[in-house]
PyMOL commands that place a pseudoatom at each C-alpha (Angstrom):
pseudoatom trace, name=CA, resn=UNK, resi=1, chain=A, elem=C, hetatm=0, pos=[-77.518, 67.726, 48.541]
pseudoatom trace, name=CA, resn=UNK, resi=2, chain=A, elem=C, hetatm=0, pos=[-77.458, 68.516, 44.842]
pseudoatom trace, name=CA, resn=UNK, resi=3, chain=A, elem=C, hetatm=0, pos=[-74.078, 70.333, 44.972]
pseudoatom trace, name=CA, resn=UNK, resi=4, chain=A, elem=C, hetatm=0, pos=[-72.547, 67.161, 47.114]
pseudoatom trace, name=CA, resn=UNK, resi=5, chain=A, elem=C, hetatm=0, pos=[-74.209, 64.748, 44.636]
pseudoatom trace, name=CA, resn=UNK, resi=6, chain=A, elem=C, hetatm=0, pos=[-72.443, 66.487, 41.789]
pseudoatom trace, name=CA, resn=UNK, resi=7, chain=A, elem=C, hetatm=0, pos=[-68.586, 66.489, 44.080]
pseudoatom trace, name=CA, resn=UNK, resi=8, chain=A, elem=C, hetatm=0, pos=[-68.731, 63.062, 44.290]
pseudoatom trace, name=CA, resn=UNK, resi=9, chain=A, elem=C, hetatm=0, pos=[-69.170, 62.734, 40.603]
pseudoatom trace, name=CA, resn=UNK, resi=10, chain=A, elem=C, hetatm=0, pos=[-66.274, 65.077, 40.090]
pseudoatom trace, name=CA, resn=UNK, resi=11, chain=A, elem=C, hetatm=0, pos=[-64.250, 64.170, 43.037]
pseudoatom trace, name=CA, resn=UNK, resi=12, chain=A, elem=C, hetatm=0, pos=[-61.234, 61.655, 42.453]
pseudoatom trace, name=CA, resn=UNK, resi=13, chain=A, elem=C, hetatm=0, pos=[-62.139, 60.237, 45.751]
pseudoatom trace, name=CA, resn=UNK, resi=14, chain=A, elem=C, hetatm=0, pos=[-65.814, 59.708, 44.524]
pseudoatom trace, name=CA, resn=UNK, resi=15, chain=A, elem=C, hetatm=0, pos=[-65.759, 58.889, 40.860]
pseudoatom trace, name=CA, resn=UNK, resi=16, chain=A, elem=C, hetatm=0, pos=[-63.150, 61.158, 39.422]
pseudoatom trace, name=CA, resn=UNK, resi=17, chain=A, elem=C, hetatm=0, pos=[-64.655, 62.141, 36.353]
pseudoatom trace, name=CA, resn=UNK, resi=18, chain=A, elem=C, hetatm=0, pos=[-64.501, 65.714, 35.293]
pseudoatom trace, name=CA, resn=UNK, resi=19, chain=A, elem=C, hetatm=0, pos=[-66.496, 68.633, 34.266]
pseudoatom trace, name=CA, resn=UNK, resi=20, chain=A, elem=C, hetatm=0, pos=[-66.245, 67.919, 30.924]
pseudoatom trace, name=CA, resn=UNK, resi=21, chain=A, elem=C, hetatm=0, pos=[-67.788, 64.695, 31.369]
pseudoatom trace, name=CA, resn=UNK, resi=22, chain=A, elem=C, hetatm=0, pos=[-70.412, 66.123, 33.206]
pseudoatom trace, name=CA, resn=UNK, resi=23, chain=A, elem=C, hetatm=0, pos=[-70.625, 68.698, 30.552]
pseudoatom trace, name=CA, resn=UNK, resi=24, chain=A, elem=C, hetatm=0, pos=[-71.474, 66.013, 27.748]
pseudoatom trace, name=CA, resn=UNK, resi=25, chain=A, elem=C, hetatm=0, pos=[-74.362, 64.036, 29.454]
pseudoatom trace, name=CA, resn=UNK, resi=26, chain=A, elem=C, hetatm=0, pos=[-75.957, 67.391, 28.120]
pseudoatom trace, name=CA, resn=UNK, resi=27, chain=A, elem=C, hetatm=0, pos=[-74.233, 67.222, 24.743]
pseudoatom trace, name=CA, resn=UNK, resi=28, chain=A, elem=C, hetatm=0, pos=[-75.429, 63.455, 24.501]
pseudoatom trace, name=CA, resn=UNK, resi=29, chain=A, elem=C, hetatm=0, pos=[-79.166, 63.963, 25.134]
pseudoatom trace, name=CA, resn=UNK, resi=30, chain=A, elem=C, hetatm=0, pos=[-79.079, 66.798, 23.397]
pseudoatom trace, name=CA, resn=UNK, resi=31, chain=A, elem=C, hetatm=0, pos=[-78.365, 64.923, 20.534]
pseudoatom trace, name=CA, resn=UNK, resi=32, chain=A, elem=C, hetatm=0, pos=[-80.827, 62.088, 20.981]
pseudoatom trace, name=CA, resn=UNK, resi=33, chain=A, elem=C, hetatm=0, pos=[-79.041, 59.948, 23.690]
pseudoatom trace, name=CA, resn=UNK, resi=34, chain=A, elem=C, hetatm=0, pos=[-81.515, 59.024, 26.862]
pseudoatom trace, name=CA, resn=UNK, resi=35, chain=A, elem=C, hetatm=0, pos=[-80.558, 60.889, 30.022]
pseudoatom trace, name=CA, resn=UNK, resi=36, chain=A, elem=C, hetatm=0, pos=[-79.890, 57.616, 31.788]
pseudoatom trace, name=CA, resn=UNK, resi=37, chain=A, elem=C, hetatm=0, pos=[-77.351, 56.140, 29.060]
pseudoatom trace, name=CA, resn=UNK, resi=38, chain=A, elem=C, hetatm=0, pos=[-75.753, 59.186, 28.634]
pseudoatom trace, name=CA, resn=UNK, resi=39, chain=A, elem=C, hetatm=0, pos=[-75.421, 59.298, 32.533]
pseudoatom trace, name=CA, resn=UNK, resi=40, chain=A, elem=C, hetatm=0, pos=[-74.388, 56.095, 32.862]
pseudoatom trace, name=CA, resn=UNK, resi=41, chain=A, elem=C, hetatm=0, pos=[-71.596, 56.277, 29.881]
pseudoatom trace, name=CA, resn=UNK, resi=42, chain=A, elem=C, hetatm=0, pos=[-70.154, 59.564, 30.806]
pseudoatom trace, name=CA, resn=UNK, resi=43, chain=A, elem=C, hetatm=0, pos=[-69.882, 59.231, 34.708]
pseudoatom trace, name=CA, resn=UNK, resi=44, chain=A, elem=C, hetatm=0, pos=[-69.716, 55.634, 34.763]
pseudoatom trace, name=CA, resn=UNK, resi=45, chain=A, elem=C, hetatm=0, pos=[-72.484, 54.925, 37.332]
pseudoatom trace, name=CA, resn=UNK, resi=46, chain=A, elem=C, hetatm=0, pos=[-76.403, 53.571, 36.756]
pseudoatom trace, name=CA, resn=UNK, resi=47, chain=A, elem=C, hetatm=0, pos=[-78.631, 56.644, 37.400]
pseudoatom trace, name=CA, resn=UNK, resi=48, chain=A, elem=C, hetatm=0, pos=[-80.953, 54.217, 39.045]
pseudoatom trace, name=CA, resn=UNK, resi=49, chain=A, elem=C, hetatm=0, pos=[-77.998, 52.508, 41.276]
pseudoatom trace, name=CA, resn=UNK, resi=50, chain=A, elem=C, hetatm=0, pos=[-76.826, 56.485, 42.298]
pseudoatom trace, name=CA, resn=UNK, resi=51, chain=A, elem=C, hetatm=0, pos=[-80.068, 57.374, 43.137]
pseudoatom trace, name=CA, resn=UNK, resi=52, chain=A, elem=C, hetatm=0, pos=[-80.685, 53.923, 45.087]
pseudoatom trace, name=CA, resn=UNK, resi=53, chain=A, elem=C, hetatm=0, pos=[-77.562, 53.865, 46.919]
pseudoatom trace, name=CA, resn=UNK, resi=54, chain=A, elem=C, hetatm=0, pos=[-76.651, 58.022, 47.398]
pseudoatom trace, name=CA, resn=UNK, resi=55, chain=A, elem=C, hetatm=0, pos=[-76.322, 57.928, 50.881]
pseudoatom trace, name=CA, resn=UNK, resi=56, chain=A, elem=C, hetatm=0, pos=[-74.206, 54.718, 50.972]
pseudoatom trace, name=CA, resn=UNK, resi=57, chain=A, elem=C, hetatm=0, pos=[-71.529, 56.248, 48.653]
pseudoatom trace, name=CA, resn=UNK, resi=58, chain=A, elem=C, hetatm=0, pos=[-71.620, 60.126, 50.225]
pseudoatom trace, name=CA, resn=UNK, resi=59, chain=A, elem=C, hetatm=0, pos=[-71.177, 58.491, 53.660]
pseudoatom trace, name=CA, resn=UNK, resi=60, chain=A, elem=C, hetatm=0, pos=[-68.076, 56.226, 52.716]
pseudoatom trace, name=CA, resn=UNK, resi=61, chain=A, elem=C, hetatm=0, pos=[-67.278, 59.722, 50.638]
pseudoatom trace, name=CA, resn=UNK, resi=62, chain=A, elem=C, hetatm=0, pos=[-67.332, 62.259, 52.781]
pseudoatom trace, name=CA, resn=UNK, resi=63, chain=A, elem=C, hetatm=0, pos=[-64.766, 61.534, 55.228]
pseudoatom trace, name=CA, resn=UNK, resi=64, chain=A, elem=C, hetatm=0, pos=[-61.852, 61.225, 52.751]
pseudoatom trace, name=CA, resn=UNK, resi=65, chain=A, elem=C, hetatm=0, pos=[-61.632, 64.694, 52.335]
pseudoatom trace, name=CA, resn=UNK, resi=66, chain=A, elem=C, hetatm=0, pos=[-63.758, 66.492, 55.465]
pseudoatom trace, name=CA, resn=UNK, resi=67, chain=A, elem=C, hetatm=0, pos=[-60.910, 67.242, 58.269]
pseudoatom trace, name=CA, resn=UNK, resi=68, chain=A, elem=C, hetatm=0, pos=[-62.339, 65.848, 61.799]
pseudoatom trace, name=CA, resn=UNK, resi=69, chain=A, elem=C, hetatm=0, pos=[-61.153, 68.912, 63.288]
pseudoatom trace, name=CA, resn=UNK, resi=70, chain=A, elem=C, hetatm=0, pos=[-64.079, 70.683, 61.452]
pseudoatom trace, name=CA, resn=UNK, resi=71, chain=A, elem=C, hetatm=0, pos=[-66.757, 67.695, 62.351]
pseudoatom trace, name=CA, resn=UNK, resi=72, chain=A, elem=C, hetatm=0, pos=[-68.952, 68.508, 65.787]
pseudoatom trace, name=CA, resn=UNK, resi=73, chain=A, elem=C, hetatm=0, pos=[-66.709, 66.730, 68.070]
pseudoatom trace, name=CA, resn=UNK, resi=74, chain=A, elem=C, hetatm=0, pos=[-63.554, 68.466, 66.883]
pseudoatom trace, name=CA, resn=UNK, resi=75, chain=A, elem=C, hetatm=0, pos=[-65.171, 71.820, 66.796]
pseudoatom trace, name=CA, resn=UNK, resi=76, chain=A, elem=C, hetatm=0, pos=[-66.027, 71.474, 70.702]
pseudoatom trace, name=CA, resn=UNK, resi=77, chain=A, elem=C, hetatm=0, pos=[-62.628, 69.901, 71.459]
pseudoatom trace, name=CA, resn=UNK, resi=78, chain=A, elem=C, hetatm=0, pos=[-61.150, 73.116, 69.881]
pseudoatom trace, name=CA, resn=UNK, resi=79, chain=A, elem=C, hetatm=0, pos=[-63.353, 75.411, 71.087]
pseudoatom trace, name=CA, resn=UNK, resi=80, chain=A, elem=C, hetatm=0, pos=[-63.213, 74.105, 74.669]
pseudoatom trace, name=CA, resn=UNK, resi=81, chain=A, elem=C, hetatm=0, pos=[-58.875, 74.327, 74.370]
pseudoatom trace, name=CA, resn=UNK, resi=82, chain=A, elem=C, hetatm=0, pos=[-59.183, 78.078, 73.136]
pseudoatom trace, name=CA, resn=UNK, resi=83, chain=A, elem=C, hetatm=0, pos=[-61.724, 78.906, 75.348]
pseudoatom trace, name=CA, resn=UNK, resi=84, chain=A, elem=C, hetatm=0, pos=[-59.972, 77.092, 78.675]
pseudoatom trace, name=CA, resn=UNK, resi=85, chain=A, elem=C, hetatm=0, pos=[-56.563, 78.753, 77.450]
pseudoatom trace, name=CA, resn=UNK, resi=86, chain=A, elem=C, hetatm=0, pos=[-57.700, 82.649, 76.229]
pseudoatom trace, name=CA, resn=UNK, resi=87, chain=A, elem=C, hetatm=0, pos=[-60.556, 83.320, 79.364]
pseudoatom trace, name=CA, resn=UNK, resi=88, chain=A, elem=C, hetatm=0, pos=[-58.017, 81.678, 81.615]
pseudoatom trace, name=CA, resn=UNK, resi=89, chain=A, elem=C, hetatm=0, pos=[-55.423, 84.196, 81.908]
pseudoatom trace, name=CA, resn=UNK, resi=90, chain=A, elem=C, hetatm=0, pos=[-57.410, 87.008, 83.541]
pseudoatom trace, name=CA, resn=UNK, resi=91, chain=A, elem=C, hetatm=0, pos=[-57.900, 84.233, 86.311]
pseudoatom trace, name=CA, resn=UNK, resi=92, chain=A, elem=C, hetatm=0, pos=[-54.035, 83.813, 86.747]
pseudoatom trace, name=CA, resn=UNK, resi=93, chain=A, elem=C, hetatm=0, pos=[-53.447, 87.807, 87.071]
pseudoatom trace, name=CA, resn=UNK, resi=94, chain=A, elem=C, hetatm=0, pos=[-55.550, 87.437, 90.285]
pseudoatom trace, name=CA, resn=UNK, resi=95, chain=A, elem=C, hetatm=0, pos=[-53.980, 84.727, 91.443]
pseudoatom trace, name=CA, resn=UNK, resi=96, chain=A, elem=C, hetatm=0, pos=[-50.653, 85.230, 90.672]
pseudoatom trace, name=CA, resn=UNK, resi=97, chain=A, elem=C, hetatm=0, pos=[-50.783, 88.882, 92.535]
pseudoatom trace, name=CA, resn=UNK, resi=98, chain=A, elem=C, hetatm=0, pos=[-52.802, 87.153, 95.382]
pseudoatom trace, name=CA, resn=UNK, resi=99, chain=A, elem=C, hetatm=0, pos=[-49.515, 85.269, 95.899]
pseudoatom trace, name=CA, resn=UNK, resi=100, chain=A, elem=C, hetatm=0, pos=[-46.749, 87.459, 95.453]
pseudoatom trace, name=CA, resn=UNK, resi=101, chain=A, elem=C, hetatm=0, pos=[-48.480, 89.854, 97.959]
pseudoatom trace, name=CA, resn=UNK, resi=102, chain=A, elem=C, hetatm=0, pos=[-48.048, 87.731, 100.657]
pseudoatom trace, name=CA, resn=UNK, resi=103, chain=A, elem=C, hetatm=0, pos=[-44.677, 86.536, 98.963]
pseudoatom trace, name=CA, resn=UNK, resi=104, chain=A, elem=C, hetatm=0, pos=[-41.033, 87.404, 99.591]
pseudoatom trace, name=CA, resn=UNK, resi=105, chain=A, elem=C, hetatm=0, pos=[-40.915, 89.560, 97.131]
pseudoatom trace, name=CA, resn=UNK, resi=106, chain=A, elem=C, hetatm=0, pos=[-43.224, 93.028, 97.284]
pseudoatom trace, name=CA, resn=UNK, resi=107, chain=A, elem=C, hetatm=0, pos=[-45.338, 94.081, 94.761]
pseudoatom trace, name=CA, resn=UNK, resi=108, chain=A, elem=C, hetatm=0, pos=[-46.749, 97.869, 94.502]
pseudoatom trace, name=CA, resn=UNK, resi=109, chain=A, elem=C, hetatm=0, pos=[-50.488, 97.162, 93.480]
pseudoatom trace, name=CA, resn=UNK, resi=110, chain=A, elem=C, hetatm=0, pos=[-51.291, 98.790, 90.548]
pseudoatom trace, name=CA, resn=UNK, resi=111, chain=A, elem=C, hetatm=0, pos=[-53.794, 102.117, 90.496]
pseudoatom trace, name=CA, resn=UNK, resi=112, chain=A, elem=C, hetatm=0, pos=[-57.391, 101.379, 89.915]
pseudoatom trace, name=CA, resn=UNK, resi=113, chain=A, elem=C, hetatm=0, pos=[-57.491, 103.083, 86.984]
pseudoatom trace, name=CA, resn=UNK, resi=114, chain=A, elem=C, hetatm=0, pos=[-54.487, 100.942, 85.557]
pseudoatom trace, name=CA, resn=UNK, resi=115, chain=A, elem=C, hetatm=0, pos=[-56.152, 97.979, 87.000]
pseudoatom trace, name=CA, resn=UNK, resi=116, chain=A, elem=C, hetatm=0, pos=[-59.379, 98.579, 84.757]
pseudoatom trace, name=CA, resn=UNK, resi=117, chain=A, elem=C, hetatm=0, pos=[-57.337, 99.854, 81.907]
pseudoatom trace, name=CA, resn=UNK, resi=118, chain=A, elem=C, hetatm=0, pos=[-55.737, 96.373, 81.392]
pseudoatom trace, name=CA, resn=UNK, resi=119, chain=A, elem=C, hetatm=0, pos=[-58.635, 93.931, 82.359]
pseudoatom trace, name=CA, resn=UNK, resi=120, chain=A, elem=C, hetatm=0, pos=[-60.539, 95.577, 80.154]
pseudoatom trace, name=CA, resn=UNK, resi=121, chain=A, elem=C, hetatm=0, pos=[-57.751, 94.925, 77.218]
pseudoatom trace, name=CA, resn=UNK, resi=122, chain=A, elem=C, hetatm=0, pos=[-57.195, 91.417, 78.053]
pseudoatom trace, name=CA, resn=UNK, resi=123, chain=A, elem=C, hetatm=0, pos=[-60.829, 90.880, 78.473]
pseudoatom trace, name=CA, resn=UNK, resi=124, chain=A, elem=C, hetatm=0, pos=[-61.078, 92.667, 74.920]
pseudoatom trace, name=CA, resn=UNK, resi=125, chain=A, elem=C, hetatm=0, pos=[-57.925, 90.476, 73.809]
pseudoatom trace, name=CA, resn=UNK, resi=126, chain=A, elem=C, hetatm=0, pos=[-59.591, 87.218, 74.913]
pseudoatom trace, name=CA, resn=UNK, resi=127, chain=A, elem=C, hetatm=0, pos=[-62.945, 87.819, 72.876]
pseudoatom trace, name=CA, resn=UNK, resi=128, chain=A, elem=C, hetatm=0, pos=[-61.399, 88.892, 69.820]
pseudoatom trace, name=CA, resn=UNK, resi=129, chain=A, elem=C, hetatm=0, pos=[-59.535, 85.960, 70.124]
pseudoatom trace, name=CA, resn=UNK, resi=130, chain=A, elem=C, hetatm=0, pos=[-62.269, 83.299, 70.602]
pseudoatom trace, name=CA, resn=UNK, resi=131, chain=A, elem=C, hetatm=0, pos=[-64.718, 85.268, 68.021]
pseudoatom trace, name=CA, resn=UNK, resi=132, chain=A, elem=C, hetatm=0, pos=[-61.924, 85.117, 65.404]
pseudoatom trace, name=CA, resn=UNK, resi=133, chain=A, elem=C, hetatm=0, pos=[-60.690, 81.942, 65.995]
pseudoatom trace, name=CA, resn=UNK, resi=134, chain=A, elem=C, hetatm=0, pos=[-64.213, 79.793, 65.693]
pseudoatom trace, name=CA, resn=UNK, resi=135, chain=A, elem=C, hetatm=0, pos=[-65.564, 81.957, 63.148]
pseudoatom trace, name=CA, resn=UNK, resi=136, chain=A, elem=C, hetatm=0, pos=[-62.707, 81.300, 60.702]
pseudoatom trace, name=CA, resn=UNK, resi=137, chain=A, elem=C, hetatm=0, pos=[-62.866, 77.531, 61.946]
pseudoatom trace, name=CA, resn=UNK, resi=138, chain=A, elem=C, hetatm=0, pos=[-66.722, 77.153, 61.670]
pseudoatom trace, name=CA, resn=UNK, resi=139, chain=A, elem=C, hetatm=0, pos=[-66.406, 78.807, 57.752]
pseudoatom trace, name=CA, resn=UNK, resi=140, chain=A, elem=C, hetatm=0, pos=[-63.512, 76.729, 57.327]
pseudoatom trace, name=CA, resn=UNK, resi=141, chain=A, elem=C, hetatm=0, pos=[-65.417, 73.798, 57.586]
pseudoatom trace, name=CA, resn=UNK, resi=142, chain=A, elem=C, hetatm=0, pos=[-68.741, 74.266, 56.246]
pseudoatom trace, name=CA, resn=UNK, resi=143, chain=A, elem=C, hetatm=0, pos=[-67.345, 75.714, 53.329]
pseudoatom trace, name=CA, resn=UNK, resi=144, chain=A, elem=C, hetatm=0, pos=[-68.381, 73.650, 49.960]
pseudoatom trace, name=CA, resn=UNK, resi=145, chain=A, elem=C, hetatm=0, pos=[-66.503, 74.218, 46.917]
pseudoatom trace, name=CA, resn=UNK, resi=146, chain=A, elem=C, hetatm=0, pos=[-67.624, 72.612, 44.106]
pseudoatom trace, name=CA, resn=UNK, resi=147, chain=A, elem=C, hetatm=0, pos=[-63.851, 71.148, 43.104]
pseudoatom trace, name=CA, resn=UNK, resi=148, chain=A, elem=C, hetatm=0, pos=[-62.632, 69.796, 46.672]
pseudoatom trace, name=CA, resn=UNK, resi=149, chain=A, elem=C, hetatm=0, pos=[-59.655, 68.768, 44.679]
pseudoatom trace, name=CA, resn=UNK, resi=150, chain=A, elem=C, hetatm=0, pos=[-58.610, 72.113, 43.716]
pseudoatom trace, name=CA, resn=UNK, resi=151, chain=A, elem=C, hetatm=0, pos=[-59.632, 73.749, 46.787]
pseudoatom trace, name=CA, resn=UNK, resi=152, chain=A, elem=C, hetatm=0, pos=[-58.119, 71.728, 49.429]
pseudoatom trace, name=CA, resn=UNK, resi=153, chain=A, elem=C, hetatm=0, pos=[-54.642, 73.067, 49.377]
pseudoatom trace, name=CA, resn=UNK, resi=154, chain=A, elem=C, hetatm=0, pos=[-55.415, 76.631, 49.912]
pseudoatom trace, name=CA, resn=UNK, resi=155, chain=A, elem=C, hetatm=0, pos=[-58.313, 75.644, 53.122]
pseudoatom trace, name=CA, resn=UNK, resi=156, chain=A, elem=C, hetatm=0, pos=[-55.219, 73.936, 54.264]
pseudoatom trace, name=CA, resn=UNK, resi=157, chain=A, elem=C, hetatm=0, pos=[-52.884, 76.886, 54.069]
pseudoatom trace, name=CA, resn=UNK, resi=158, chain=A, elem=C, hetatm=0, pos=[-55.694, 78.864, 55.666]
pseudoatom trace, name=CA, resn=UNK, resi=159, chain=A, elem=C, hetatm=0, pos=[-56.266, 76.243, 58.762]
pseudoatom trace, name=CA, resn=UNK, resi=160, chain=A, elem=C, hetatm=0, pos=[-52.083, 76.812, 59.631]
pseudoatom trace, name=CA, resn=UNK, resi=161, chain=A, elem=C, hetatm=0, pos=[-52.727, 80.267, 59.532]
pseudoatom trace, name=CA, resn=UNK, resi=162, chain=A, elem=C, hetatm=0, pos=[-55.353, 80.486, 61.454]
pseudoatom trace, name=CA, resn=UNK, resi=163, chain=A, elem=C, hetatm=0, pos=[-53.070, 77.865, 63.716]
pseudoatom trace, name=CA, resn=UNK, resi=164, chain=A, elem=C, hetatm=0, pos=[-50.197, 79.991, 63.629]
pseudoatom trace, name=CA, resn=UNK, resi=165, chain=A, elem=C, hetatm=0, pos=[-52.600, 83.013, 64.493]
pseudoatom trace, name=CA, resn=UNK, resi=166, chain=A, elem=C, hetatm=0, pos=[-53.879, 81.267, 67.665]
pseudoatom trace, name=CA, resn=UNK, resi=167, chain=A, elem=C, hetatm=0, pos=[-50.193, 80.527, 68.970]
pseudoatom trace, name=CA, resn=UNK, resi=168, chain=A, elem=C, hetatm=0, pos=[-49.325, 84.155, 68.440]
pseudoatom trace, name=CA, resn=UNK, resi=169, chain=A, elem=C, hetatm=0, pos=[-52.254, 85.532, 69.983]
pseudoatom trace, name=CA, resn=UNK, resi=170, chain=A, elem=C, hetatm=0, pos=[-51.843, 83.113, 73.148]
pseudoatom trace, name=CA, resn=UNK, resi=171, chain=A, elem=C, hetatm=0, pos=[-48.558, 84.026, 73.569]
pseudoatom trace, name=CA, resn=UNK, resi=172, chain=A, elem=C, hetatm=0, pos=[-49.618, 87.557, 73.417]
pseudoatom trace, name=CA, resn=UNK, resi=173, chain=A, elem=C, hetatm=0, pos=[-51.797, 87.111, 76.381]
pseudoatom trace, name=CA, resn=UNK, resi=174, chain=A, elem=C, hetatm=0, pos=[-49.534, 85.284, 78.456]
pseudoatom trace, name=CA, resn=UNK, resi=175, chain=A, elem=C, hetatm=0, pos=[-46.338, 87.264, 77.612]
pseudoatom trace, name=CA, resn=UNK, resi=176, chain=A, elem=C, hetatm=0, pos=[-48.734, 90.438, 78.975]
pseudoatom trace, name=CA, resn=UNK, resi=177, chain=A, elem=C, hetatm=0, pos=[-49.597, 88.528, 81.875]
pseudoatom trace, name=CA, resn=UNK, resi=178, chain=A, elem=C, hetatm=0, pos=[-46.484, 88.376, 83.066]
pseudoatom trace, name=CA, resn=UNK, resi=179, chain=A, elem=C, hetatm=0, pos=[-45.088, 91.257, 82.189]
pseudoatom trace, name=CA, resn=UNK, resi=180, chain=A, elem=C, hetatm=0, pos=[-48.050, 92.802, 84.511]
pseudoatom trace, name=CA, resn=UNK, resi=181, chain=A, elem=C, hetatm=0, pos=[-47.569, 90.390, 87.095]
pseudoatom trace, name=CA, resn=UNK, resi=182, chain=A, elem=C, hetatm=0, pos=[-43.795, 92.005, 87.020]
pseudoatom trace, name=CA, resn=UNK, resi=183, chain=A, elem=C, hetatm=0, pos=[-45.412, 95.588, 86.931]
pseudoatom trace, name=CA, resn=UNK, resi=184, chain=A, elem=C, hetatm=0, pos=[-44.420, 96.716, 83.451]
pseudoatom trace, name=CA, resn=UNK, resi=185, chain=A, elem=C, hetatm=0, pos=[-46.939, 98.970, 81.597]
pseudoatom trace, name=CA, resn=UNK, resi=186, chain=A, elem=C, hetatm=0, pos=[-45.936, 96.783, 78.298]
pseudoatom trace, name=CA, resn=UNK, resi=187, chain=A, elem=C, hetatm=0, pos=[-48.848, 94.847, 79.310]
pseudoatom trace, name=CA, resn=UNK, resi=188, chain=A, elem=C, hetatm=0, pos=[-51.135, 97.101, 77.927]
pseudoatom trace, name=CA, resn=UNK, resi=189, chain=A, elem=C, hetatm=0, pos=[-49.796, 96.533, 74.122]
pseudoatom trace, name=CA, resn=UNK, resi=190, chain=A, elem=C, hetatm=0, pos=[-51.554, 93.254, 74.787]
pseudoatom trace, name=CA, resn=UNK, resi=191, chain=A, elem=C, hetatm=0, pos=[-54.883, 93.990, 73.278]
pseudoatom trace, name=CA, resn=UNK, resi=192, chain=A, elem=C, hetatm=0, pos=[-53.503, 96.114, 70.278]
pseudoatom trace, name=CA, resn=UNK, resi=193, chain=A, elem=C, hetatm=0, pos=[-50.937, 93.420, 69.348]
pseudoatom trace, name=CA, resn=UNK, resi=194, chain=A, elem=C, hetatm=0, pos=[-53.873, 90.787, 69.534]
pseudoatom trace, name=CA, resn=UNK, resi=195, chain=A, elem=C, hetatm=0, pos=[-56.101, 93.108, 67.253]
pseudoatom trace, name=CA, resn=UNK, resi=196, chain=A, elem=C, hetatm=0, pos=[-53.362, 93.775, 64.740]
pseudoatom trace, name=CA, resn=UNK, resi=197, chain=A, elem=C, hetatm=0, pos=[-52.308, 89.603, 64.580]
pseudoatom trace, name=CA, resn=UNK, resi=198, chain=A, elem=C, hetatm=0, pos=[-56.470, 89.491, 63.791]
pseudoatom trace, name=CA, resn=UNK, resi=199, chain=A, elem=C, hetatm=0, pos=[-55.995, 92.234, 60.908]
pseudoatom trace, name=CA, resn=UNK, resi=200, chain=A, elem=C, hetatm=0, pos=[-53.102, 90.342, 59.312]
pseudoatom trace, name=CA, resn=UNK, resi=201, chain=A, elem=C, hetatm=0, pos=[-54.429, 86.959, 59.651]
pseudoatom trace, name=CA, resn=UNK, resi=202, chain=A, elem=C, hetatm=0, pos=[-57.598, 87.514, 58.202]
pseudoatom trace, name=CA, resn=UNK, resi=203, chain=A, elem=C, hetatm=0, pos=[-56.116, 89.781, 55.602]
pseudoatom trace, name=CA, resn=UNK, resi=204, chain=A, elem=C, hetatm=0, pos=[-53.631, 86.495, 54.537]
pseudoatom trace, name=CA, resn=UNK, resi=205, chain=A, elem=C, hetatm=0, pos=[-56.926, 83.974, 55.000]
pseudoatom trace, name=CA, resn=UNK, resi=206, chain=A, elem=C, hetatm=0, pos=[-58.835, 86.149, 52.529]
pseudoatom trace, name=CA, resn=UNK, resi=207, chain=A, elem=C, hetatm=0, pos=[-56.176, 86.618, 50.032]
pseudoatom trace, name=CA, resn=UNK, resi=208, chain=A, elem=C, hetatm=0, pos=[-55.242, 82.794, 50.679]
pseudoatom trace, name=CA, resn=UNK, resi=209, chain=A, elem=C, hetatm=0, pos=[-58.616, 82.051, 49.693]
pseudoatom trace, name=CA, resn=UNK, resi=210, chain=A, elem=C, hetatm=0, pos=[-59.396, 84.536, 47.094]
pseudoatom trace, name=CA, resn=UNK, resi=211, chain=A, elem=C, hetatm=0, pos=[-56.420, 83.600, 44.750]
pseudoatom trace, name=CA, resn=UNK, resi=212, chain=A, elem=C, hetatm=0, pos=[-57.348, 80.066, 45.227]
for i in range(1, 212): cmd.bond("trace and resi %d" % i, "trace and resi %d" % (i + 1))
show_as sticks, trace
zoom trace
């Protein structure tokens, strides 16, 4: 609460003053000045009206610059579409061979040993997948920087990677899919070329973040 009071000081959406203004409330009473003029003068609002109407101002604050992709609702709704897309696939193998058994056109079923070889890595594909995925997105949006102004860009640049990482990963999963439904042991790069999207995204997300 004390680190959002002090954003929406310092915010340009809130009252845009800087930290340098913050800086000399201290300088004022330092010098004599009561806390509440000095307030008042230097982040040009009442101490007694901010404290009086806080949550009135945070609440008409706070959605200017929080994404609803990373508010409760938009979290599930996300979740739910990764989820429904990733842990679907193993589904389709089944039922895709199911069909082209009794199809026109033959398919040799695969040993069982095969069989468990790649359900295992598209089971393994799927939950790196859904781990990575909503644990960058649940940091992504709790994360509180004290300058939203400055920070904003580069959680931006890290939400289209992670974006960019779920579309790659997908595909992944599907492109293996087929390829086993077609009975090509490419398939089974599916869970190393899942892993090694994770490595790269989360290396970019981290350096994304870092240098910001």
């Amino acid at each position: 609460m004390f680190q959002l009071a002090v954003e929406y000081l310092l915010d340009p959406d809130g009252r845009g003053r800087s930290p340098a203004d913050a800086g000399a409330v201290l300088t004022d009473v330092a010098a004599g000045m009561p806390f509440e003029t000095a307030f008042e003068q230097r982040l040009g609002i009442g101490l007694d009206v901010y404290e009086q109407d806080f949550f009135d101002l945070t609440r008409d604050y706070l959605p200017r610059y929080r994404n609803p992709v990373f508010s409760p609702l938009g979290f599930a709704a996300l979740s739910a579409v990764v989820i429904t897309f990733v842990v679907g696939a193993p589904a389709l193998v089944f039922r895709r061979r199911s069909v082209g058994r009794t199809g026109p056109r033959e398919i040799v079923p695969p040993g069982r040993a095969a069989r468990i070889g790649f359900h295992t890595g598209l089971v393994l594909s799927d939950i790196v997948i859904i781990l990575f995925f909503l644990g960058v997105l649940f940091a992504l949006g709790t994360m509180n920087e004290l300058n939203n102004v400055v920070y904003h860009p580069f959680r931006t640049r890290a939400s289209w990677s992670l974006a960019v990482y779920l579309f790659v990963s997908v595909g992944v999963v599907i492109w293996a899919v087929r390829r086993w439904i077609g009975g090509s042991r490419l398939a089974f790069l599916a869970a190393p070329l899942v892993i090694a999207a994770t490595a790269v995204t989360g290396l970019v997300i981290i350096l994304t973040l870092t240098i910001g």
